[in-house]
C-alpha positions in Angstrom: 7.6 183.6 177.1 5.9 186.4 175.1 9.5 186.2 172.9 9.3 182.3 172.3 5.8 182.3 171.0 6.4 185.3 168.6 9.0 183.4 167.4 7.0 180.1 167.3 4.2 182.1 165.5 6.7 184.0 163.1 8.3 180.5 162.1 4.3 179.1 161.6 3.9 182.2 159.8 7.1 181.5 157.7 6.4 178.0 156.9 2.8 179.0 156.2 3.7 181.2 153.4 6.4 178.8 152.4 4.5 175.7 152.0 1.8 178.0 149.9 3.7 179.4 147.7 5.2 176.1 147.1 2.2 174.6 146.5 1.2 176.6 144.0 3.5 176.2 141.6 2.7 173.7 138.7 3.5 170.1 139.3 5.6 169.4 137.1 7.9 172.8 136.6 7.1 176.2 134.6 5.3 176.3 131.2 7.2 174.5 128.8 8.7 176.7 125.5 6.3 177.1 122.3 7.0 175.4 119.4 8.0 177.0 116.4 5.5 177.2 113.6 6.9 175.0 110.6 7.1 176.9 107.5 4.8 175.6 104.7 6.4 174.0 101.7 4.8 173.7 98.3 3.8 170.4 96.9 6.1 168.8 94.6 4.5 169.3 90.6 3.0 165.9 89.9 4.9 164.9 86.7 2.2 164.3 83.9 3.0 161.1 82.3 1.7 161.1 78.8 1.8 157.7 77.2 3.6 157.4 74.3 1.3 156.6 71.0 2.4 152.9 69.4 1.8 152.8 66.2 0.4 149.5 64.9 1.7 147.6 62.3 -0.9 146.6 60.0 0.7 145.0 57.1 1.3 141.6 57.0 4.3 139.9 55.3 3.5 136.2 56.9 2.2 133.5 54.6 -0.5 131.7 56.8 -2.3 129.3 54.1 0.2 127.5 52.2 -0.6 125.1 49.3 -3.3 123.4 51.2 -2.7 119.8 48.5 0.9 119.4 50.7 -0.9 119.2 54.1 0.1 116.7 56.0 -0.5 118.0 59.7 1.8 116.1 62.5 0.2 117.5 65.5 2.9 115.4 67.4 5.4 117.5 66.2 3.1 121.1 66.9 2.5 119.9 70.5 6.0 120.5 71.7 6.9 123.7 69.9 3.6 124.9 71.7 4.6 123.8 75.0 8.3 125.4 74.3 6.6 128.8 72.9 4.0 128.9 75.9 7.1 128.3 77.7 8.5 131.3 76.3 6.1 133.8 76.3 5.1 133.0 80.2 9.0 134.1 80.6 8.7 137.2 78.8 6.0 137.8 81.3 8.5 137.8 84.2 11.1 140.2 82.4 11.6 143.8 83.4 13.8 144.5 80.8 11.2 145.3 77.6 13.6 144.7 74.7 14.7 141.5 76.5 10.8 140.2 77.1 10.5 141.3 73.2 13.1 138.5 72.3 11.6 135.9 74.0 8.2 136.6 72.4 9.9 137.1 69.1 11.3 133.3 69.6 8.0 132.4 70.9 6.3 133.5 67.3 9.0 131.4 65.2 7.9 128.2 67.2 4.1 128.9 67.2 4.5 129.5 63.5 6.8 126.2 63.3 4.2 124.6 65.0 1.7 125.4 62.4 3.6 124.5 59.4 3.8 121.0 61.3 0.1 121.1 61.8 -1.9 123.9 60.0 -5.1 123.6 61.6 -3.7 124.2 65.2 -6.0 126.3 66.6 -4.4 127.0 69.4 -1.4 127.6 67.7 -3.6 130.1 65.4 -4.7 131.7 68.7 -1.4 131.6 70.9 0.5 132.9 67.5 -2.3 135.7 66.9 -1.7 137.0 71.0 2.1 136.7 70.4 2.2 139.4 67.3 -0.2 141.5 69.5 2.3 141.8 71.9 4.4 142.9 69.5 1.8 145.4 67.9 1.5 143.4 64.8 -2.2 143.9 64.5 -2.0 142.8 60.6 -0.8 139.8 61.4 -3.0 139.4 64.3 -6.1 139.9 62.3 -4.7 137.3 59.7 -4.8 135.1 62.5 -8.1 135.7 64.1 -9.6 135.4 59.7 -8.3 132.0 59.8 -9.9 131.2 63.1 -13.3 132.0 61.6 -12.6 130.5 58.6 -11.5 127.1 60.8 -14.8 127.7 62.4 -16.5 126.7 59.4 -14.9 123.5 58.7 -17.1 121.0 60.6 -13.3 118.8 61.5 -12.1 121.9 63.4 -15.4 123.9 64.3 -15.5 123.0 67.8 -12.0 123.6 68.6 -12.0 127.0 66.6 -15.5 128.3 67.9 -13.8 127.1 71.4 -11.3 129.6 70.6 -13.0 132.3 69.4 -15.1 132.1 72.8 -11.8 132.3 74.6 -11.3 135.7 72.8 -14.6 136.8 73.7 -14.3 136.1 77.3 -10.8 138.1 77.9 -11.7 141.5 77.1 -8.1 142.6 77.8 -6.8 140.3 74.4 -6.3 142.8 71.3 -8.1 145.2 73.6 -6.6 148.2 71.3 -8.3 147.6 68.1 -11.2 145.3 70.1 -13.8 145.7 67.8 -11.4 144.8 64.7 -10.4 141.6 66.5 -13.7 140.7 66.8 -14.8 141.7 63.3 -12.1 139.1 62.0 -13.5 136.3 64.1 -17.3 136.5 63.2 -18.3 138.2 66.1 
C-alpha cells in the first residue's frame, strides 16, 4: 500500500502545483501589447483674414430739396412705396449672394426716394433712404439725408417725427457705425 499512497501523494502533489500555477496567472490572459506612440503633427497655419478697406463714397449726386413752392406731399402714395422698399431691403437681408442683396437695396433706394418725391417731409422715408445708401457705402448721400433730418427737426409740423427719428439713430449704435461721429454731427447730435 506504500505504492498506492505515493502515488496518491505524487498526483496531490501534481495537482497542487497545477492548480497554483494556474492560479496565478492573470485573470483575464497575458499583458496586452503597448500602443504605439502617435506621431505629433503640426497645427494647420491659421489663415489671417485681413478685411478688405471700402472706400466710401462721399459725393453726392441726389437732389434731396426740390423747388419747395411745387410741394404737394401725398403721403398716401409714400406709404406703399415704403412698405414695398422695407419689403425689399428685409430681403436683401436674407441673401447670401452680396451682388444680388445689392440689387434689392439698389431697388429699395429708387422707391424710398419715389416715396419722397410723393411726400418730401417723410421722415421715415428720410431715415429708411439714409440706412439704404449706407448699405451701399454712400456716406455722401447718407449725410444729406441725416442734414435734412435736422433741418426737419426744426420745423415745429415735423419736429416730433424728425427728433423721433434722430433718437432712433441714437439708440442703434450699429447704424452708420463707420463714420459714427459724422452721422451724428449731421443730425445735431
Amino acid at each position: 500500500m506504500r505504492h498506492g499512497v505515493r502515488l496518491a501523494l505524487v498526483v496531490c502533489v501534481g495537482l497542487g502545483l497545477g492548480i497554483g500555477v494556474l492560479g496565478c496567472q492573470p485573470l483575464y490572459g497575458a499583458k496586452p501589447d503597448k500602443l504605439p506612440t502617435p506621431q505629433k503633427k503640426k497645427a494647420p497655419k491659421e489663415e489671417v483674414v485681413t478685411e478688405v478697406p471700402v472706400k466710401e463714397i462721399d459725393e453726392c449726386t441726389a437732389d434731396f430739396r426740390g423747388d419747395s413752392k411745387r410741394v404737394n406731399p401725398q403721403p398716401r402714395v409714400s406709404g406703399p412705396l415704403i412698405e414695398q422698399a422695407n419689403e425689399g431691403v428685409a430681403a436683401a437681408d436674407k441673401l447670401q449672394d452680396p451682388m444680388a442683396a445689392a440689387l434689392k437695396v439698389k431697388d429699395a433706394i429708387d422707391k424710398y426716394r419715389n416715396a419722397l418725391i410723393k411726400d418730401p417731409y417723410n421722415t421715415e422715408a428720410t431715415l429708411k433712404l439714409a440706412l439704404a445708401y449706407d448699405r451701399l457705402y454712400r456716406k455722401g448721400c447718407a449725410i444729406l439725408l441725416l442734414k435734412r433730418l435736422a433741418s426737419l427737426s426744426a420745423h415745429p409740423d415735423f419736429a416730433r417725427q424728425a427728433n423721433s427719428a434722430i433718437d432712433s439713430i441714437s439708440d442703434n449704435g450699429q447704424w452708420f457705425r463707420r463714420y459714427r461721429k459724422d452721422a451724428m454731427t449731421a443730425v445735431g447730435r
